[in-house]
Biopython code that builds the backbone (N, CA, C, O; Angstrom):
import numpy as np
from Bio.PDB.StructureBuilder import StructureBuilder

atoms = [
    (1, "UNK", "N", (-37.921, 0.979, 7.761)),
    (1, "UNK", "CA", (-37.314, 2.288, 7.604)),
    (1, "UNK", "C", (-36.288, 2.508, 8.705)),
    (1, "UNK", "O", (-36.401, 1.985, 9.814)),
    (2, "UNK", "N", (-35.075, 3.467, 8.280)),
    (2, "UNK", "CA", (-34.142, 3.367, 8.956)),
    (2, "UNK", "C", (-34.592, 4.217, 10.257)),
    (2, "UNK", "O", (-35.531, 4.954, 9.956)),
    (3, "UNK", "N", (-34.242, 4.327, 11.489)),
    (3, "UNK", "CA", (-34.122, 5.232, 12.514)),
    (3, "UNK", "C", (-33.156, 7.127, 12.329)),
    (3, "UNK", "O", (-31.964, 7.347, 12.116)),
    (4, "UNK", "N", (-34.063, 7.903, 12.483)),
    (4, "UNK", "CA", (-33.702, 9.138, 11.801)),
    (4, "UNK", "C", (-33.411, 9.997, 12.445)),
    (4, "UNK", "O", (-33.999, 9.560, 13.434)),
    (5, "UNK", "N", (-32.895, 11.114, 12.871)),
    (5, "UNK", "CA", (-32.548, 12.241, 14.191)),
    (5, "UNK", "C", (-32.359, 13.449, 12.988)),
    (5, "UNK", "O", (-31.512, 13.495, 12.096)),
    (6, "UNK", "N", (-33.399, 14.352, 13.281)),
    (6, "UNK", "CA", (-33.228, 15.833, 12.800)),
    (6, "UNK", "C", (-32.660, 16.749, 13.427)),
    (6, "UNK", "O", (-32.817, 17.167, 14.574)),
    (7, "UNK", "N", (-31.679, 17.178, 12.234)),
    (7, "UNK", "CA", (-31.337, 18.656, 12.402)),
    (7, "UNK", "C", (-31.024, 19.384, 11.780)),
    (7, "UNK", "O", (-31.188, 19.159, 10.581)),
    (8, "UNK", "N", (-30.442, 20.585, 12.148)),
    (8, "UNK", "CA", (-30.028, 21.517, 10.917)),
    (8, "UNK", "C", (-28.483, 21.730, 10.252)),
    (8, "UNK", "O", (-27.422, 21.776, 10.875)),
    (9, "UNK", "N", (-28.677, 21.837, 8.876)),
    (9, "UNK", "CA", (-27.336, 21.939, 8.650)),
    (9, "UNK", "C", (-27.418, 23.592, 7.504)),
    (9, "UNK", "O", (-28.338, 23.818, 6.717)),
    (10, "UNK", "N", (-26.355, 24.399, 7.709)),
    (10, "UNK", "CA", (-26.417, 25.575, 7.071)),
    (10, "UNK", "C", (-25.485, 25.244, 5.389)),
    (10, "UNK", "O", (-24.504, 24.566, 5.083)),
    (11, "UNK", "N", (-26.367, 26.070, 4.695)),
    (11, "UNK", "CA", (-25.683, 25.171, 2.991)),
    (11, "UNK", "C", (-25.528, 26.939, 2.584)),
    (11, "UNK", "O", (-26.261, 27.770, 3.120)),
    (12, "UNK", "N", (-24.604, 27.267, 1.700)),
    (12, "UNK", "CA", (-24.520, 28.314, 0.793)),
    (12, "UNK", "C", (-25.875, 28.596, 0.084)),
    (12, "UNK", "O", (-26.387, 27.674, -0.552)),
    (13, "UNK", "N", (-26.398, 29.619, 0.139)),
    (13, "UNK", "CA", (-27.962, 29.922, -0.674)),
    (13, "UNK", "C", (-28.008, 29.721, -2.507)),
    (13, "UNK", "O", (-28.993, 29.853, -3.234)),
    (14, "UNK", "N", (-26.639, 29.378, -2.887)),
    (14, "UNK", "CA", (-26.668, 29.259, -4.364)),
    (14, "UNK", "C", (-26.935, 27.504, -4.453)),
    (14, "UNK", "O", (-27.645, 26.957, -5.296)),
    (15, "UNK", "N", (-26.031, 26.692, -3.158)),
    (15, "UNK", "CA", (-25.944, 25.723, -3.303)),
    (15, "UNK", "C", (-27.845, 25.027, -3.314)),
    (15, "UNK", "O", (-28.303, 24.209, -4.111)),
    (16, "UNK", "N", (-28.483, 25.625, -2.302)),
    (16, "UNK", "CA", (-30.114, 25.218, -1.897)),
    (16, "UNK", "C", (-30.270, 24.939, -3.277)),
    (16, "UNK", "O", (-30.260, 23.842, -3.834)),
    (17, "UNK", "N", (-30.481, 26.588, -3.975)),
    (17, "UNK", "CA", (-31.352, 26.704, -4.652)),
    (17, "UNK", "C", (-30.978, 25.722, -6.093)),
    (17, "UNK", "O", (-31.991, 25.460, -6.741)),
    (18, "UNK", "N", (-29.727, 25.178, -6.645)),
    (18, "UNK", "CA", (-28.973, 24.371, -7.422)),
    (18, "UNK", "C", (-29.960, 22.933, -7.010)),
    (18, "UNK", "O", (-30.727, 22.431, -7.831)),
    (19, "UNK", "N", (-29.783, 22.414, -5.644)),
    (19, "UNK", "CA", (-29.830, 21.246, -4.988)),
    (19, "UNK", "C", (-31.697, 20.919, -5.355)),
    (19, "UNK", "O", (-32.146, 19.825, -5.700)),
    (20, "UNK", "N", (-32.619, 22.370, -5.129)),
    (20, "UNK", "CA", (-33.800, 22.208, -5.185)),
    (20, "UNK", "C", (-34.415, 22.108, -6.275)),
    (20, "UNK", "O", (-35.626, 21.895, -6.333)),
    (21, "UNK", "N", (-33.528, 22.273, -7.456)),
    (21, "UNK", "CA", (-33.989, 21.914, -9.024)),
    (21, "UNK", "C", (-34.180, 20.545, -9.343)),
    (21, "UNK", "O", (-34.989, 19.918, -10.028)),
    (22, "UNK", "N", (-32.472, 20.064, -8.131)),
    (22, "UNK", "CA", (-32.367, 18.339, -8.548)),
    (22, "UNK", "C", (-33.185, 17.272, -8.123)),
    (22, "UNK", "O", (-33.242, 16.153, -8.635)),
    (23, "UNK", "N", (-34.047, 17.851, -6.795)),
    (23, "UNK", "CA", (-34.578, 16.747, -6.021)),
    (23, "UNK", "C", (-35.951, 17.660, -5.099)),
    (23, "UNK", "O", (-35.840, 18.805, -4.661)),
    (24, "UNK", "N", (-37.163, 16.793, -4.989)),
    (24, "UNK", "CA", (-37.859, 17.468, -3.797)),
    (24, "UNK", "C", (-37.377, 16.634, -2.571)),
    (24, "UNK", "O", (-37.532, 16.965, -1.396)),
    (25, "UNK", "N", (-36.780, 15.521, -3.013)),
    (25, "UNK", "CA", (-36.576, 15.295, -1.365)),
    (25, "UNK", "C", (-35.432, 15.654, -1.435)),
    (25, "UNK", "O", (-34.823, 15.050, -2.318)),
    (26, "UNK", "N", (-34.657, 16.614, -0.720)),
    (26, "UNK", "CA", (-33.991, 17.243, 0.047)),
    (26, "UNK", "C", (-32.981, 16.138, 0.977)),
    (26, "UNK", "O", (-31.832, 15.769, 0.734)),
    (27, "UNK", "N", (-33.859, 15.791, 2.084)),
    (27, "UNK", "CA", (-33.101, 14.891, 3.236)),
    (27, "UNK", "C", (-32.649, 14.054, 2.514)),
    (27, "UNK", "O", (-31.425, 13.923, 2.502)),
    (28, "UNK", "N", (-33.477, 13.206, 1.671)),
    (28, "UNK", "CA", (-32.763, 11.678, 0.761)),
    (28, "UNK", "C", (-31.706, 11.706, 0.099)),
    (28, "UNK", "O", (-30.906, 10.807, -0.159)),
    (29, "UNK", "N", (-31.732, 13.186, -0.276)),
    (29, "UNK", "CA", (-30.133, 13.522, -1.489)),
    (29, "UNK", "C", (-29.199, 13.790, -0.724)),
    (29, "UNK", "O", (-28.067, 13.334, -0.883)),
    (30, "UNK", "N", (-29.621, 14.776, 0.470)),
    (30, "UNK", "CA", (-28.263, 14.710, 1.441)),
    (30, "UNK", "C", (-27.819, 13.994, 2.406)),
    (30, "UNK", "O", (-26.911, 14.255, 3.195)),
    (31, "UNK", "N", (-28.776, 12.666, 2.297)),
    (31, "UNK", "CA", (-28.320, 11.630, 2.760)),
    (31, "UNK", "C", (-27.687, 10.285, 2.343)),
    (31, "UNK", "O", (-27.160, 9.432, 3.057)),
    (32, "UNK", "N", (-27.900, 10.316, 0.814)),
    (32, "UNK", "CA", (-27.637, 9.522, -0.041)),
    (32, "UNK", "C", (-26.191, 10.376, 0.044)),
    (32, "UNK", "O", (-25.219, 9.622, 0.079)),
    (33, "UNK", "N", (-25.854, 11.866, 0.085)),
    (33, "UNK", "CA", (-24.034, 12.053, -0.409)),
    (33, "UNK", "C", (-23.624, 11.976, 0.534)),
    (33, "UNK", "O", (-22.393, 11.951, 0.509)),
    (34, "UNK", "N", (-24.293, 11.886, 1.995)),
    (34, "UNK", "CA", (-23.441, 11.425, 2.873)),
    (34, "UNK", "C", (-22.968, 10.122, 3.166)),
    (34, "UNK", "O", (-21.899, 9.860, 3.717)),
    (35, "UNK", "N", (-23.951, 9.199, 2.706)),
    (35, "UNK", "CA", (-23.425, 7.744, 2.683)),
    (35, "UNK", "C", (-22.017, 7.666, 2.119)),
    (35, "UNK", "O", (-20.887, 7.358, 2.497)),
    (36, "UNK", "N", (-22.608, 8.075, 1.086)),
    (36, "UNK", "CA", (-21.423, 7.868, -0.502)),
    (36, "UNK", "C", (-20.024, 8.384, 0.131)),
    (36, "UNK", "O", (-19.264, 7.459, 0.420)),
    (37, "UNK", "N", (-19.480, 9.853, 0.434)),
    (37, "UNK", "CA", (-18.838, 10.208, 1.369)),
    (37, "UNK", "C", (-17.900, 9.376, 2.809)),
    (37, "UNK", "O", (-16.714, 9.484, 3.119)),
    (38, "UNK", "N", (-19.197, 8.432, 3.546)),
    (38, "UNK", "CA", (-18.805, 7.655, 4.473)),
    (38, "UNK", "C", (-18.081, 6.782, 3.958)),
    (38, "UNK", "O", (-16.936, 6.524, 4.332)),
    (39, "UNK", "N", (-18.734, 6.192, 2.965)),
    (39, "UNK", "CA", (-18.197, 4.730, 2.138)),
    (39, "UNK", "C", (-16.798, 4.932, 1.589)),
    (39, "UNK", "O", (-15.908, 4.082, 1.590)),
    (40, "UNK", "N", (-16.703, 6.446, 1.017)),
    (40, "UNK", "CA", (-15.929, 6.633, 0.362)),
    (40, "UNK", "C", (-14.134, 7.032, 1.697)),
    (40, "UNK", "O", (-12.960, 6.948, 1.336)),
    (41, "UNK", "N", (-14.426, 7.253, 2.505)),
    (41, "UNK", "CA", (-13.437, 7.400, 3.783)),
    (41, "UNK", "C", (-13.352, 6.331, 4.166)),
    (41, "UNK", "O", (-12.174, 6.220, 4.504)),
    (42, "UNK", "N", (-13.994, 5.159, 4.399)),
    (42, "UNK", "CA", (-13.656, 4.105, 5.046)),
    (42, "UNK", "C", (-13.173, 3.073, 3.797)),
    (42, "UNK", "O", (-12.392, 2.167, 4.087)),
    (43, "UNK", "N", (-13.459, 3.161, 2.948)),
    (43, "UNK", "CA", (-12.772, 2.223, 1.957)),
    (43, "UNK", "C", (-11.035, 2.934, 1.806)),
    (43, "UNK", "O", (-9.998, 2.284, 1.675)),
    (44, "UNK", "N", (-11.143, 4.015, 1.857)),
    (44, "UNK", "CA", (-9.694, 4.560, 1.514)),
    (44, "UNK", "C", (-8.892, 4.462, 3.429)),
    (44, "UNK", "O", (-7.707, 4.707, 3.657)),
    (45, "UNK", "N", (-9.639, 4.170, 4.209)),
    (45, "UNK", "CA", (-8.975, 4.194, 5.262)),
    (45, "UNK", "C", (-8.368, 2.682, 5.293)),
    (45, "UNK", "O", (-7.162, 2.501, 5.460)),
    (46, "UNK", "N", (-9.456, 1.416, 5.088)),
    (46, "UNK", "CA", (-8.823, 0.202, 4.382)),
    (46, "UNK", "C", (-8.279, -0.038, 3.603)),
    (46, "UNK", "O", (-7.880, -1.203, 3.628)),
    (47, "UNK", "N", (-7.808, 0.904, 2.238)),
    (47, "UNK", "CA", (-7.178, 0.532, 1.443)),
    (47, "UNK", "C", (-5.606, 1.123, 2.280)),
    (47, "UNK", "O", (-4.591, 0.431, 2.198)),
    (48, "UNK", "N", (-5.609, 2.416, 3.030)),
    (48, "UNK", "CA", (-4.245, 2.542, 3.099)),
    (48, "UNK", "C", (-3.543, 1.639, 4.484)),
    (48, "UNK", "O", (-2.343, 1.497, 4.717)),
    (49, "UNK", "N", (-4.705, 1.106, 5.280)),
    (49, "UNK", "CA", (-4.113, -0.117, 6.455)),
    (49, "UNK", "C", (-4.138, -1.311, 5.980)),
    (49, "UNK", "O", (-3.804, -2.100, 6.864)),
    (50, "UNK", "N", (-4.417, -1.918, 4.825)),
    (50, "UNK", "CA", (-4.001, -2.756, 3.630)),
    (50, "UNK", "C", (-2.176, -2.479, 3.409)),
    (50, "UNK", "O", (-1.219, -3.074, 3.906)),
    (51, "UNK", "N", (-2.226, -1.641, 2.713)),
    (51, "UNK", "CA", (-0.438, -1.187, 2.298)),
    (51, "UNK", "C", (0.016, -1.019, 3.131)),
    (51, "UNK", "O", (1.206, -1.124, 2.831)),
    (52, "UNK", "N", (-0.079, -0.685, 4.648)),
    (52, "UNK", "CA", (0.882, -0.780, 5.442)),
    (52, "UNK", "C", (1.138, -2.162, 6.156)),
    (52, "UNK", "O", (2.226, -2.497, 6.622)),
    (53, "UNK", "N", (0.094, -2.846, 6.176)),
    (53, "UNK", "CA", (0.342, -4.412, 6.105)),
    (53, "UNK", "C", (0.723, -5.177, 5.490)),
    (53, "UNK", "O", (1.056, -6.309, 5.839)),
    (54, "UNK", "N", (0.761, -4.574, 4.135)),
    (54, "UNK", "CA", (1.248, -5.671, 3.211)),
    (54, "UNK", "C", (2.089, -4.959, 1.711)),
    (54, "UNK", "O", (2.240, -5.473, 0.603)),
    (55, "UNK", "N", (2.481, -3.736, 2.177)),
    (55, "UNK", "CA", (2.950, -3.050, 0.993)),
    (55, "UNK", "C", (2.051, -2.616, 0.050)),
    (55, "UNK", "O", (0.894, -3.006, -0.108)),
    (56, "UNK", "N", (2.778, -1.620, -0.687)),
    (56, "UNK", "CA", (1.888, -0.392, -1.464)),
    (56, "UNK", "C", (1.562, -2.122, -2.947)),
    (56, "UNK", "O", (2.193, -3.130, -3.264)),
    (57, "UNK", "N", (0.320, -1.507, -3.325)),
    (57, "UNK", "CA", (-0.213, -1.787, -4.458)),
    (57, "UNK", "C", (0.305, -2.043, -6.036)),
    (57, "UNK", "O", (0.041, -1.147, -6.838)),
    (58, "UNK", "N", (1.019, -3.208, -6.509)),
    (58, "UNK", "CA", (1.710, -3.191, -7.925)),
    (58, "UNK", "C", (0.891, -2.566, -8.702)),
    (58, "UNK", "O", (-0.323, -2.372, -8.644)),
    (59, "UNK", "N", (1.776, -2.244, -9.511)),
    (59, "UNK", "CA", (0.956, -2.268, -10.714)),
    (59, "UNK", "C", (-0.604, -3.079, -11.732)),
    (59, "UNK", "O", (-1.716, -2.706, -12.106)),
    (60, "UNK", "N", (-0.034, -3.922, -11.781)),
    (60, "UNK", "CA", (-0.838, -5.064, -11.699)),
    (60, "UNK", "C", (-2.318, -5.314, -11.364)),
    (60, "UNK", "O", (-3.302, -5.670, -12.013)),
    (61, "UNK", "N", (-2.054, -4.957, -9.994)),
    (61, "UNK", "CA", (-3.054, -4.925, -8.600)),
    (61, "UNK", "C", (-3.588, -3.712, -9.172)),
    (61, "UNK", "O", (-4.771, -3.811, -9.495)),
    (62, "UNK", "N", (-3.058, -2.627, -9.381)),
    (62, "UNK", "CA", (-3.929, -0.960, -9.920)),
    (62, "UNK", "C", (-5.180, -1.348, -11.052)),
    (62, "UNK", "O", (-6.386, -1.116, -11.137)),
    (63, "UNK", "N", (-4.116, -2.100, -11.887)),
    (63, "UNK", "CA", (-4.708, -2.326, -13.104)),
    (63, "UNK", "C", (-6.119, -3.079, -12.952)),
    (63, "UNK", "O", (-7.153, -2.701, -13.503)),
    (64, "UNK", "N", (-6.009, -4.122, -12.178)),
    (64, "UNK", "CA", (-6.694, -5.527, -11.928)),
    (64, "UNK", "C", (-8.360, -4.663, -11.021)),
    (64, "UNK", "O", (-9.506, -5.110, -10.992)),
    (65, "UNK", "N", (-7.865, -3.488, -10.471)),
    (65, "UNK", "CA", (-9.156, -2.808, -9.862)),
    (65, "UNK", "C", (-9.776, -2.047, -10.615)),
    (65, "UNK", "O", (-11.006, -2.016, -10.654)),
    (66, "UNK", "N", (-8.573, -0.898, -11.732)),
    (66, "UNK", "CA", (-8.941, -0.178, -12.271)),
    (66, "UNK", "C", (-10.050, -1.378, -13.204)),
    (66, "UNK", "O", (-11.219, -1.081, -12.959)),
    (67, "UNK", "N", (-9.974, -2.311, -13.939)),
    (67, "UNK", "CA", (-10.447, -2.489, -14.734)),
    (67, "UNK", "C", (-11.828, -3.337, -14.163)),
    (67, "UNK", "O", (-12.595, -3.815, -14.999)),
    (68, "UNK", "N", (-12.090, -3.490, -12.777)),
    (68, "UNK", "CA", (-13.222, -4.110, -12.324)),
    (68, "UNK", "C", (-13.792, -2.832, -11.771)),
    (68, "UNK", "O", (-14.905, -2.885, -11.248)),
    (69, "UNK", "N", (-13.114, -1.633, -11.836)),
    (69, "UNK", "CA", (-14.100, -0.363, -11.345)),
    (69, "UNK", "C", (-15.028, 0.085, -12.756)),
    (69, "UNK", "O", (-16.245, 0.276, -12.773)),
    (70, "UNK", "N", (-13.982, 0.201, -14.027)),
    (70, "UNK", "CA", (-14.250, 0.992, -15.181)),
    (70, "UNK", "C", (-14.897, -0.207, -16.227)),
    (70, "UNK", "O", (-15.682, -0.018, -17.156)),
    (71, "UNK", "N", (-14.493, -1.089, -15.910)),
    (71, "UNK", "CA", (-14.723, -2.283, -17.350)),
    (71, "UNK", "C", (-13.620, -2.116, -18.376)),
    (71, "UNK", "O", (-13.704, -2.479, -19.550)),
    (72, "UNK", "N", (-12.769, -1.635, -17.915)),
    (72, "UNK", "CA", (-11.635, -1.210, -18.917)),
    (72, "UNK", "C", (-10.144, -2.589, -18.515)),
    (72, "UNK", "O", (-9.869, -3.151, -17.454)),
    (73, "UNK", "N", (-9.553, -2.689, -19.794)),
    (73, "UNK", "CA", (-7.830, -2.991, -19.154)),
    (73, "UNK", "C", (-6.666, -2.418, -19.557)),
    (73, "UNK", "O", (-5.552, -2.933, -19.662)),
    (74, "UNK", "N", (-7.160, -0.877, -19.858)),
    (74, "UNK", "CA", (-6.325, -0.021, -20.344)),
    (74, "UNK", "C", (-5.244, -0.011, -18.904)),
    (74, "UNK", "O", (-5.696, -0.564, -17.902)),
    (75, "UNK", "N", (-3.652, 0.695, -18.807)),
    (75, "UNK", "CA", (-3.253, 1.513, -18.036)),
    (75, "UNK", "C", (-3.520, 2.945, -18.024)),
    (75, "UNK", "O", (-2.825, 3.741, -17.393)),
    (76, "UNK", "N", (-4.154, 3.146, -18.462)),
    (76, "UNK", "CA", (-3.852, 5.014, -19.030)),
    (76, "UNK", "C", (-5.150, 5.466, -18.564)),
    (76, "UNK", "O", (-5.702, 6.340, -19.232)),
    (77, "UNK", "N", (-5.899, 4.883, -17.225)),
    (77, "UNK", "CA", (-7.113, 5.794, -16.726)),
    (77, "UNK", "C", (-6.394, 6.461, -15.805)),
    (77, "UNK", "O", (-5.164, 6.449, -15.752)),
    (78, "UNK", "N", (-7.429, 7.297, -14.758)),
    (78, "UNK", "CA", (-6.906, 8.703, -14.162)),
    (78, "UNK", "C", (-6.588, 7.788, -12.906)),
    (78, "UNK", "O", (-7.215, 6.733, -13.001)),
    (79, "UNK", "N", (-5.897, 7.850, -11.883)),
    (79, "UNK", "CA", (-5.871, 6.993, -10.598)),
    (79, "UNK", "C", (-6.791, 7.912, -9.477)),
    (79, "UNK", "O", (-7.032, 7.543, -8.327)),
    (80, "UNK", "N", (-7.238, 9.183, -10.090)),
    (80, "UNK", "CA", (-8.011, 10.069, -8.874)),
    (80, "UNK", "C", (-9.461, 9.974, -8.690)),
    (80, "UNK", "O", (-10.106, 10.560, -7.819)),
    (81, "UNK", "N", (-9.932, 9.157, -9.619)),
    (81, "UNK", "CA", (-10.965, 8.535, -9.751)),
    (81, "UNK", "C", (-11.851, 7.905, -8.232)),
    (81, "UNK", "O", (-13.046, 8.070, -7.984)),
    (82, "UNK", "N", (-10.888, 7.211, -7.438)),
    (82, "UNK", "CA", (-11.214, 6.949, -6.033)),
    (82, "UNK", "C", (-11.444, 8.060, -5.079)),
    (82, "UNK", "O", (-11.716, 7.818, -3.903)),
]
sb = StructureBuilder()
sb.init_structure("model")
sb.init_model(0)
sb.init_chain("A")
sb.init_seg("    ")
for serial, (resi, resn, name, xyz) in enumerate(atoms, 1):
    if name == "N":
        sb.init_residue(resn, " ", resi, " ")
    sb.init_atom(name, np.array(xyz, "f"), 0.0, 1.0, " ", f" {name:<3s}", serial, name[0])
structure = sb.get_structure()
């Protein structure tokens, strides 16, 4: 088990009571969206020191992710998806 440090964090009282329908554990869910969150800033912090090393992303390259993110090889998904 991971190493843990408690504390408090203040949430909107509509948000609790929403959050406490979805889950009894509490800490695990708001720790699971904080991962997700982390992951999600540091991949976009590598993707944009990527393009400045090596230029912005073809087309191609969009496509070639979009379709290993979605299972798709359409062009016509949303790019806000990330």
């Amino acid at each position: 088990m991971a190493d843990t440090t408690r504390f408090t964090v203040t949430l909107p009282t509509e948000q609790v009571a929403e959050l406490r329908k979805l889950t009894d554990n509490v800490s695990g869910y708001v720790a699971e969206a904080v991962a997700r969150q982390l992951r999600h800033q540091l991949l976009g912090a590598d993707l944009l020191r990527h393009q400045e090393e090596h230029g912005d992303f073809t087309e191609e390259e969009l496509a070639e992710a979009r379709s290993g993110i979605f299972g798709t090889t359409g062009t016509g998904g949303s790019a806000s998806a990330a």
